[in-house]
C-alpha positions as CSV (number, residue, x, y, z in Angstrom):
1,X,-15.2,-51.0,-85.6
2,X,-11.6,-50.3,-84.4
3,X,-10.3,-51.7,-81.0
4,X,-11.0,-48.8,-78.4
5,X,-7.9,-50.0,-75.8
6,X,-5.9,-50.7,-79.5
7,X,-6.5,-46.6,-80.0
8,X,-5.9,-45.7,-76.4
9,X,-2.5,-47.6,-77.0
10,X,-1.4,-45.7,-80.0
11,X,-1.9,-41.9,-78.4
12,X,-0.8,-43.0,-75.4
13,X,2.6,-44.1,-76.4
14,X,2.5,-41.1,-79.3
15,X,2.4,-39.2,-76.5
16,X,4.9,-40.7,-73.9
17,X,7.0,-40.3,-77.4
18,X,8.9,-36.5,-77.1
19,X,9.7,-37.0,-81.3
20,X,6.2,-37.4,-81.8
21,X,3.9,-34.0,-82.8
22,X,0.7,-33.6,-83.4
23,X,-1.2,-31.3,-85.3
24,X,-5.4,-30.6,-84.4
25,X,-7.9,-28.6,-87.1
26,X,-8.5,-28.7,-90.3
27,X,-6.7,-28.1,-93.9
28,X,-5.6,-24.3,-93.9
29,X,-6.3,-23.7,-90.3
30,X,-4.5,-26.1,-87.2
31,X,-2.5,-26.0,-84.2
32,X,0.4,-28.4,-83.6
33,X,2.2,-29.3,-80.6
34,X,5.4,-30.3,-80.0
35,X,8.3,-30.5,-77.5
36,X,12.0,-30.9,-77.1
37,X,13.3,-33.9,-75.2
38,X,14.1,-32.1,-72.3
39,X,11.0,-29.8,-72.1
40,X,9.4,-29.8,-69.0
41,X,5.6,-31.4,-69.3
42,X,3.1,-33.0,-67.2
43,X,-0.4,-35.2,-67.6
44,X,-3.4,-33.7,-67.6
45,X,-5.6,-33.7,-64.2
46,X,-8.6,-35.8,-63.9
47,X,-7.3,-38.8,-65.2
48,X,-7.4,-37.3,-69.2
49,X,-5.6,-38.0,-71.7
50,X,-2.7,-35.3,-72.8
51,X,0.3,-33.0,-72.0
52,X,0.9,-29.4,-70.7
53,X,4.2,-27.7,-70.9
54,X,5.0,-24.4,-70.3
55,X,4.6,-23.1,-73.9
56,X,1.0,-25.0,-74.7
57,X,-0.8,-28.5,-74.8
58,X,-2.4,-31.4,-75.8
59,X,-6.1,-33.3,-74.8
60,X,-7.2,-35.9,-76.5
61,X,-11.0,-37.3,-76.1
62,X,-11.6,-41.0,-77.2
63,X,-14.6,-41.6,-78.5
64,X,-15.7,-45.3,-80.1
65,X,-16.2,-43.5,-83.7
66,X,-12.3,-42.4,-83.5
67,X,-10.6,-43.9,-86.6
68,X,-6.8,-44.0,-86.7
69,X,-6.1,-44.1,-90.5
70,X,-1.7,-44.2,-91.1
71,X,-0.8,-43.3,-94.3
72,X,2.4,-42.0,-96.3
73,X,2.6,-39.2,-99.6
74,X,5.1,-38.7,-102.1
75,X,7.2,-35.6,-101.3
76,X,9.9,-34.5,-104.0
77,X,12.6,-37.1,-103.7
78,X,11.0,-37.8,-100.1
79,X,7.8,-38.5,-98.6
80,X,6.0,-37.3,-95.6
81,X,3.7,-39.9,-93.0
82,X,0.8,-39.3,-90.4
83,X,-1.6,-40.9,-88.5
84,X,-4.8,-38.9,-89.3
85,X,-7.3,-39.1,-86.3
86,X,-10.6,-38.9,-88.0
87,X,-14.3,-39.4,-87.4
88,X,-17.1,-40.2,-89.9
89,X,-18.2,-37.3,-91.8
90,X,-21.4,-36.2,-90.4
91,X,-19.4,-36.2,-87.0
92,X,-19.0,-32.1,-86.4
93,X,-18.8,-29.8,-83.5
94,X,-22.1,-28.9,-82.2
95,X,-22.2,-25.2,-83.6
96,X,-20.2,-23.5,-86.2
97,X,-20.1,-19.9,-85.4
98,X,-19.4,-17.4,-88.3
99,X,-19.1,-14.3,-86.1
100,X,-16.6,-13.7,-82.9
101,X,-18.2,-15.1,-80.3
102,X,-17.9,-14.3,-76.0
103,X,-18.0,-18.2,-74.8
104,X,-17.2,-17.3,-70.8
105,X,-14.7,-18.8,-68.6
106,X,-13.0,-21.8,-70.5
107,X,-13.9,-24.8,-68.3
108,X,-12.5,-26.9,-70.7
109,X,-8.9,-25.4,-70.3
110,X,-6.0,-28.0,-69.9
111,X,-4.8,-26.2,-67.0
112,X,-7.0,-25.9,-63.7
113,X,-5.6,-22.3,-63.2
114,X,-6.5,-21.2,-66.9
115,X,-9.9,-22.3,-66.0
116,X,-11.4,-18.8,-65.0
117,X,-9.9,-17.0,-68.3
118,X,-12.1,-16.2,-71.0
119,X,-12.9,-17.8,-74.4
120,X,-13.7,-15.9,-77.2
121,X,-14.9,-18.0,-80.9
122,X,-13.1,-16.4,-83.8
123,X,-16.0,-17.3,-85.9
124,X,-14.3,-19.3,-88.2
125,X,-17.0,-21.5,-89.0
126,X,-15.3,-24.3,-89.1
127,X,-16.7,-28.1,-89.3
128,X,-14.1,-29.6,-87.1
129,X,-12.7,-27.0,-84.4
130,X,-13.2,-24.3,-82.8
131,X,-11.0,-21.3,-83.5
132,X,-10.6,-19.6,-80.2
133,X,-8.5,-16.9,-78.0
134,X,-8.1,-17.5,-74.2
135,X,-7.2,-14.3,-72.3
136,X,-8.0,-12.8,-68.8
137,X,-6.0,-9.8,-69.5
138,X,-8.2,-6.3,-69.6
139,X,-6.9,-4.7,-72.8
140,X,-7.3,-8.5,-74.6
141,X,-10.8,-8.6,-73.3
142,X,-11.8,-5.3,-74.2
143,X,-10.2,-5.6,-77.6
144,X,-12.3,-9.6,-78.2
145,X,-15.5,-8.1,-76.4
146,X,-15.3,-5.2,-79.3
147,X,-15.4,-7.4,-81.7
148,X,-18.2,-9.8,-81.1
149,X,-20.4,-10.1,-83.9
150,X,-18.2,-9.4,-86.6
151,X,-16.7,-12.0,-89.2
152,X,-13.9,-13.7,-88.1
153,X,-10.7,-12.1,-86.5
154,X,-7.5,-13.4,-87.9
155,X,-5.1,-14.0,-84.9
156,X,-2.8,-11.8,-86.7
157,X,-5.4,-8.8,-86.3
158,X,-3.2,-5.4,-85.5
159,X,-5.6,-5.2,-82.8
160,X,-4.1,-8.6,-81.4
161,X,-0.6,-7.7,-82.2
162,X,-0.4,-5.1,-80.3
163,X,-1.4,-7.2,-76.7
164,X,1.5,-8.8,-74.8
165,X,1.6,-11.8,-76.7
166,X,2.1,-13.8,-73.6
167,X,-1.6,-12.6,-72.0
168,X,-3.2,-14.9,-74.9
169,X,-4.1,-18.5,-75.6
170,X,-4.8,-19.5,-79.4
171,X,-7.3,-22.4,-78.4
172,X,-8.5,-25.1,-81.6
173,X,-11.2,-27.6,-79.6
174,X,-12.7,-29.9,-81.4
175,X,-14.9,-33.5,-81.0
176,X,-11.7,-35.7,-80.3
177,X,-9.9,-32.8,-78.3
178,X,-8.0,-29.8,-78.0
179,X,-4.3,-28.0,-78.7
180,X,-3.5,-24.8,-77.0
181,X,-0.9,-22.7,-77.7
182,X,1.0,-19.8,-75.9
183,X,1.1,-16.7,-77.1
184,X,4.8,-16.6,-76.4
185,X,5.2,-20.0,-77.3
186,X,8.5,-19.5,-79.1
187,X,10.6,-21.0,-82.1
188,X,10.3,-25.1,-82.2
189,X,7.3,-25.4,-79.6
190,X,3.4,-25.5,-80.4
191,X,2.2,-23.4,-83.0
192,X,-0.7,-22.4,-84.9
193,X,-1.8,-20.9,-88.1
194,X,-4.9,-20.0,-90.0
195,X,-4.7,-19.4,-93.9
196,X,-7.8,-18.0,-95.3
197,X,-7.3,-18.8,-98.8
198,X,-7.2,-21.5,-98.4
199,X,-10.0,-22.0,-95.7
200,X,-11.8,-21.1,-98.6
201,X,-11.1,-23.9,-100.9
202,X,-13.6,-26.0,-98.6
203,X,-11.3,-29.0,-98.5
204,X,-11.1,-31.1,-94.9
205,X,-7.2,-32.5,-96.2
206,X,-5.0,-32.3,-98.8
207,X,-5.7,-33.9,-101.9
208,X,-2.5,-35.8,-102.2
209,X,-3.6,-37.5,-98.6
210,X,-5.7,-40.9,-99.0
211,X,-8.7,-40.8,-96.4
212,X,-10.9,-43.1,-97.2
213,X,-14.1,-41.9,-98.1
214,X,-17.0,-41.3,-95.3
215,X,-13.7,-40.3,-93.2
216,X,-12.8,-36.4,-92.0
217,X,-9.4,-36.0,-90.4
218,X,-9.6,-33.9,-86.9
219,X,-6.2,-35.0,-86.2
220,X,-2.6,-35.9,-86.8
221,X,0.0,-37.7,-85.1
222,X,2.8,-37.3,-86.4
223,X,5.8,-39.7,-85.6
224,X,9.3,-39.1,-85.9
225,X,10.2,-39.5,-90.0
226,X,13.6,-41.6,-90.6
227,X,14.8,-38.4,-92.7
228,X,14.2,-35.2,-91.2
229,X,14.2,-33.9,-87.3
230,X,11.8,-32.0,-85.8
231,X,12.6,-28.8,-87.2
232,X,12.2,-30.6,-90.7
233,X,15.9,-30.5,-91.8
234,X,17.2,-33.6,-93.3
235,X,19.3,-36.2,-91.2
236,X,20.6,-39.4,-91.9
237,X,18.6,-41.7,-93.1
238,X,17.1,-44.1,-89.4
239,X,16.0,-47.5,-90.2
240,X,14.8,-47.6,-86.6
241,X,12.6,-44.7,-87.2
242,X,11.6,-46.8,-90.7
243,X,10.3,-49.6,-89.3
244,X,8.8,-47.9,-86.0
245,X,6.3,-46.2,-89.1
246,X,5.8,-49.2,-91.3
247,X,4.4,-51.2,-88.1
248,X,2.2,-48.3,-87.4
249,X,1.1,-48.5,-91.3
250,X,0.4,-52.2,-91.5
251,X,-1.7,-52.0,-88.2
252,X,-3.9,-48.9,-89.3
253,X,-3.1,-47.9,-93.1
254,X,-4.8,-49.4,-96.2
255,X,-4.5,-53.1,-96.6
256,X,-3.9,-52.8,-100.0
257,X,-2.3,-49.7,-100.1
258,X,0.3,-51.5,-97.5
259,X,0.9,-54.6,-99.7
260,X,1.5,-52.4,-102.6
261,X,4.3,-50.8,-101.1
262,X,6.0,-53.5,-99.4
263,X,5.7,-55.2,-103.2
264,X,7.7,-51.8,-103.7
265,X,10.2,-53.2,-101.3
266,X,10.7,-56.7,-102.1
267,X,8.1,-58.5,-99.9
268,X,5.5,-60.0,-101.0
269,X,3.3,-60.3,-104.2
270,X,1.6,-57.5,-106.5
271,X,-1.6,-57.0,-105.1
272,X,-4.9,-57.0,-107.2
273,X,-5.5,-53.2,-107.2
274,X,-6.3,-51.1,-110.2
275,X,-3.6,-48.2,-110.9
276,X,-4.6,-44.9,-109.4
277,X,-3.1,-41.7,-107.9
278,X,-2.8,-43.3,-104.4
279,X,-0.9,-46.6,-105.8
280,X,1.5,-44.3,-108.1
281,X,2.2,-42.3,-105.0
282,X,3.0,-45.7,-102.6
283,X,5.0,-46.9,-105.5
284,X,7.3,-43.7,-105.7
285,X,7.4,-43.9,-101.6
286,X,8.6,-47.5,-102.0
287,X,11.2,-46.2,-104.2
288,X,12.6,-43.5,-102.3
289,X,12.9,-45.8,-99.3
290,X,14.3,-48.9,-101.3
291,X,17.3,-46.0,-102.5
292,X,17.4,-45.2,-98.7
293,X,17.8,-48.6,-97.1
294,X,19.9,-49.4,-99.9
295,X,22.5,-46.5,-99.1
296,X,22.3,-47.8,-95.3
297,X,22.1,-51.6,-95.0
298,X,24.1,-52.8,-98.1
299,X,24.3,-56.2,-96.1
300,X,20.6,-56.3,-96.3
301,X,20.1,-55.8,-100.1
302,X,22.2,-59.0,-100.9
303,X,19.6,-60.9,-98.2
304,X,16.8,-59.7,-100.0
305,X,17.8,-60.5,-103.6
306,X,19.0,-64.4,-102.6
307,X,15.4,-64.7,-100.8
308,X,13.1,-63.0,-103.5
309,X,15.2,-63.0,-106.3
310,X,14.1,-59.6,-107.8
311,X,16.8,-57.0,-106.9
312,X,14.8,-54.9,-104.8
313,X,15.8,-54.0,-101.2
314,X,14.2,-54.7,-97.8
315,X,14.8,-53.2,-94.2
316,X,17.6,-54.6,-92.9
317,X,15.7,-55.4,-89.7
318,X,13.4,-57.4,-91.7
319,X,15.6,-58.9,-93.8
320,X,18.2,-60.4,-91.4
321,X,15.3,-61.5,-88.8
């Protein structure tokens, strides 16, 4: 069982971090939140835990069965990194609606004022979220109330599109919490999409992502990566940004996984772990970081071949401590 104030810990300071985004669903349907440094935000009421700002939120609900699992992927000549949030599998919300769905006033709502405004389900069916629009304006409710009943209503619906997009709310709730999302959100805030293709597929994560098994991710954090900003454009390679992840993955990633990679990097011994498509993907991560570190701490790659001897390259914050 994980350590429940270790957990608290890790959102909290993901959240005090304004580099760090999140993402809440499931594969082919999720919102994300993020902010700029100098967005206005503020905690939640009532003592829970999340953000509002103007163009959305965050709300997170621990819960003792909330597994942080940190991992990293092979991406190209890059990689990507997360902290999925997940619960075991038969964890689920308590009804999966396939139909749209009137749910009343949305108690739930991060704000105290959006409290009053309706929730309709989408009737997405999903295992993990809820799919929902917030709205108290007339034409919204009319055009939602309509609808009830049928299959589920893409947010991109003409019918939706032609509302002011600022009278609605995409909503995803689910067991460990909720994002929201403005309708007029804008370019670089919180965001939302729902793909049903590949909602179809039937898959809780991508298959290049190692979840252990008995696991379902209901979340992502997502820290700052050493290699791209927020917007996902490359920058400079950070070491600081490095080693802020490869703490985060030797506290919650796989052991083994871990040890493979910093092998990868010049620390440590090969571990005892049969070849498979999660080690050849560490061991093409370690290589794109060991080219990286290289590039930026030259001084560091002669400290790591006079102490191991083997040519391969370690952060320079490691190596020099």
């Amino acid at each position: 069982m994980c350590d429940s104030s270790a957990i608290a810990d890790l959102l909290r300071a993901g959240l005090a971090d304004a580099g760090t985004a999140w993402s809440l669903g499931t594969f082919g349907a999720a919102a994300e939140f993020r902010r700029s440094d100098d967005e206005d935000v503020a905690p939640l009421d009532g003592g829970r835990l999340g953000l509002v700002s103007p163009r959305g939120g965050i709300g997170l609900r621990l819960s003792e069965a909330l597994v942080p699992f940190a991992y990293e992927t092979a991406l190209g000549e890059t990689w990507s990194h997360a902290v999925a949030l997940c619960l075991p599998d038969a964890e689920e919300i308590a009804e999966a609606r396939s139909t749209v769905t009137a749910l009343g006033a949305d108690s739930e709502a991060l704000r105290g004022e959006d409290r009053d405004a309706l929730m309709f389900d989408l009737g997405f069916g999903l295992r993990t979220c809820v799919v929902g629009l917030r709205t108290r304006h007339p034409d919204a409710v009319d055009v939602l109330r309509a609808a009830c009943g049928t299959p589920a209503l893409d947010p991109q619906d003409p019918r939706l599109a032609a509302l002011p997009r600022s009278a609605l709310t995409l909503v995803f709730d689910g067991p460990i919490g909720r994002i929201e999302v403005a309708g007029d959100a804008g370019a670089g805030g919180p965001r939302a999409h729902v793909v049903a293709s590949v909602l179809r597929l039937g898959r809780t994560h991508p298959a290049t992502a190692p979840i252990p098994a008995g696991l379902v991710p209901h979340a992502h954090m997502l820290p700052p990566h050493p290699c791209k900003n927020a917007s996902g454009t490359a920058i400079p390679f950070d070491p600081a940004r490095h080693d802020a992840f490869q703490a985060l993955l030797g506290r919650w990633g796989d052991p083994a996984l871990f040890a493979l990679k910093q092998h990868g990097l010049g620390q440590g011994e090969r571990p005892d772990r049969m070849p498979d498509r999660w080690s050849r993907s560490v061991e093409k991560v370690a290589q794109a970081q060991a080219e990286r570190l290289r590039a930026c701490c030259p001084q560091a790659e002669e400290v790591a071949q006079d102490q191991s001897g083997t040519g391969q390259v370690v952060s320079g914050h490691q190596a020099l401590s």
